[in-house]
N, C-alpha and C positions, 0 to 999 in steps of 0.2 A: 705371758711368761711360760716357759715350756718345762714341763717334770720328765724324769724318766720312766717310764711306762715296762713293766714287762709282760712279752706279748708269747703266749704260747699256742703256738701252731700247729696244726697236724697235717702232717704231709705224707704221703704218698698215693699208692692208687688203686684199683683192683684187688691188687695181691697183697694189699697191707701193707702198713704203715707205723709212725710212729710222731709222739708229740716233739717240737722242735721249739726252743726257749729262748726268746730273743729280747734285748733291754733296748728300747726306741725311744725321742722326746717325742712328747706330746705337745699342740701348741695349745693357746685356750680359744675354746670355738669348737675343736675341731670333733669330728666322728673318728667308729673306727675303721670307716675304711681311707681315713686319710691317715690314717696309724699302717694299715695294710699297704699302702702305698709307697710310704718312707719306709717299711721295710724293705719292699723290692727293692726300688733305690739305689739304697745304700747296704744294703746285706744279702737277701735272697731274691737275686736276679730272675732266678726263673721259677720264681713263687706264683701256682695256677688261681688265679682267682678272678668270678667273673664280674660286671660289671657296666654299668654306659650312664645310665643319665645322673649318677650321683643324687636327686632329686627327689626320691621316695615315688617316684611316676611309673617306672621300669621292672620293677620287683626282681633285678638281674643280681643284685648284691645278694642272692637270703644265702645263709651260713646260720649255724648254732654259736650264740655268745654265752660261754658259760652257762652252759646247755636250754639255753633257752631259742629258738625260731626268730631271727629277729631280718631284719637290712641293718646292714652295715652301714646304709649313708645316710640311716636314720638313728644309731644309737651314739647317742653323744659322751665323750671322754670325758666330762664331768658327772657323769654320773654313778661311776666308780669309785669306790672312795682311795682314799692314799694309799700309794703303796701293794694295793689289791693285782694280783697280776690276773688277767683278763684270758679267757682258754678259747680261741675260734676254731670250730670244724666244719666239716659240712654236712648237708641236710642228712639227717640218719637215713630218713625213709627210701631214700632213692641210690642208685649204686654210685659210687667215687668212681671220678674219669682220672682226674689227681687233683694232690692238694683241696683245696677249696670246693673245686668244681665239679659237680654232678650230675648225671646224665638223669634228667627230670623228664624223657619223651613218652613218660607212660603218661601222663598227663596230657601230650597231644594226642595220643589214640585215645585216652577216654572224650577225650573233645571232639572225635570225628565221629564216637559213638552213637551222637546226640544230633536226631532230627534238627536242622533248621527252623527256621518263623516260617509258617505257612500260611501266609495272607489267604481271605477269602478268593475264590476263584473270580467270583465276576469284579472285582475293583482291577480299576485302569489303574497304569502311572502317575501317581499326583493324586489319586482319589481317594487314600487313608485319611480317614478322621476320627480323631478321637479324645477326649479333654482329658485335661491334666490332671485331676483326681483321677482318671482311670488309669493310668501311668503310675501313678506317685509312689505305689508299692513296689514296684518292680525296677522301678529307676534308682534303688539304693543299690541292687546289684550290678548295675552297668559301673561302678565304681572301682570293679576289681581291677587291679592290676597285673593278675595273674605269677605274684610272686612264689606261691604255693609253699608259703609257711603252714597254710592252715592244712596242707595235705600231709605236711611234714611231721605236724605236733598231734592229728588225727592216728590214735594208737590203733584202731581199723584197721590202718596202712602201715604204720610206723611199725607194728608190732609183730604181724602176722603177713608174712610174703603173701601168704596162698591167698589171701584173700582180695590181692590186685583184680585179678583175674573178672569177681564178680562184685567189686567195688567202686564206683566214682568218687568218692570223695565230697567232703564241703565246696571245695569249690565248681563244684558240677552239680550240685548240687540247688545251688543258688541261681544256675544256670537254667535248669529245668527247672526250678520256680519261679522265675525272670520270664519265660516264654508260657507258661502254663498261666501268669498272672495276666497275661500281655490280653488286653482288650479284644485282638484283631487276633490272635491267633488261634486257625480253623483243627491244629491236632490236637484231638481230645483224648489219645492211649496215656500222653504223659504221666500221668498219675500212676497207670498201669505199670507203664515201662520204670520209673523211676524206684519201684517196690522191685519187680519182679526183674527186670534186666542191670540196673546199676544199684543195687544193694541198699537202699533208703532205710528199710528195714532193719539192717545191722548197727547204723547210727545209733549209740543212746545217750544222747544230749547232752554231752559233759561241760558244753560250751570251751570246751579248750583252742576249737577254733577263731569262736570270735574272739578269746583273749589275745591271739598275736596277731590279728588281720592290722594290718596298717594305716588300711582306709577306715577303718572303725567298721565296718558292717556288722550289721547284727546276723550272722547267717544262721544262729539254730533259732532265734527267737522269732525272727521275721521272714527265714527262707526253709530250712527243715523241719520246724513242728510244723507252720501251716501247711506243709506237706504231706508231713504222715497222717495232717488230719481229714486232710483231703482225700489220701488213699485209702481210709478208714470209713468215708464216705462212699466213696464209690464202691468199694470192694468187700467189704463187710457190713452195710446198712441194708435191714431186711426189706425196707420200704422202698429205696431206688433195685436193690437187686431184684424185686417182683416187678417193679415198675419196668427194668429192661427187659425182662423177659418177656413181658406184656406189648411194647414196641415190638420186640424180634416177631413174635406172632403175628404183628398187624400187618409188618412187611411181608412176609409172607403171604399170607393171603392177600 
């Protein structure tokens, strides 16, 4: 049975905008971006909003619902209660292209930032071996789907422009602890770079990331503490810092 729904929008781009107040049915079942949809529709034709798998796979829907970092083809119209009119904008953190849609590429240049997996040199094609305990940490974060709520509600970024600059983010974060966990992988600065080049440092654990991630990942409990605790290791333990000093010497001589 379908209710009417009212749906308030914010629309424009760059140079500001303003909220736009629309009354739509809802059907039962549905999400809201099937409530976004019926508005293009039948009322605003060239309403920008982005979008593809509908499936929670894609993370191409993220928008603010009633200021909260959500997908849209993940939060369902019964969860509103009667009558509640619903506010969608988009992601604060990143600039408005219009309406809906925002220009989120700083998130690909922090991804080009970030060294690849560096196999050891002497394995062939087909010669990685490694069991699945030794994986199992690090396979929680091959789950992202790169929707970057968590970069959006992360007030590091959300909050403070200047701080893009020498910040990666949660979900780079996960990343560089995905490849640093990884069995087989030969670059051992990451710990380094992750403090000192993408801001690891600056995170203080609010966990507000993983409250909107989608896929559930734990990223401050399972990918950024044991992080800092590992940078904590290498870069400030007095026992390995003489210990490397003691290698430097040997190589040397």
């Amino acid at each position: 049975m379908a209710r009417p729904i009212n749906l308030r929008i914010w629309r424009g781009n760059k140079n500001g905008g303003d909220f736009h107040t629309v009354t739509v049915d809802a059907n039962e079942g549905e999400v809201v971006l099937d409530v976004i949809h019926r508005v293009q529709a039948t009322q605003l034709p060239d309403l920008a909003v982005r979008w593809n798998c509908k499936a929670g796979k894609c993370g191409s829907c993220s928008m603010e619902i009633n200021g909260k970092p959500r997908l849209a083809c993940m939060t369902r119209m019964n969860t509103f209660a009667e009558g509640e009119t619903i506010t969608v904008t988009p992601l604060r953190a990143f600039p408005v292209i219009r309406d809906l849609v925002t220009d989120v590429s700083f998130n690909y240049k922090k991804a080009m930032e970030i060294p690849s997996y560096a196999p050891p040199a002497n394995l062939k094609p087909g010669e990685a071996r490694m069991e699945q305990i030794d994986v199992e940490r690090s396979q929680e974060f091959r789950k992202c789907i790169e929707c970057f709520l968590c970069q959006d509600t992360c007030h590091v970024i959300r909050d403070h422009e200047e701080n893009k600059k020498s910040f990666a983010g949660p979900r780079f974060f996960i990343r560089i602890a995905e490849l640093d966990m990884h069995p087989l992988d030969t670059l051992r600065n990451r710990k380094r770079t992750a403090q000192e080049s993408h801001g690891l440092g600056m995170c203080n654990i609010t966990k507000c990331c993983t409250e909107v991630c989608p896929e559930h990942i734990r990223i401050t409990d399972n990918a950024i503490i044991p992080m800092k605790e590992r940078v904590v290791d290498v870069k400030y333990d007095p026992v390995r810092w003489l210990g490397s000093k003691i290698r430097k010497r040997e190589d040397i001589s």
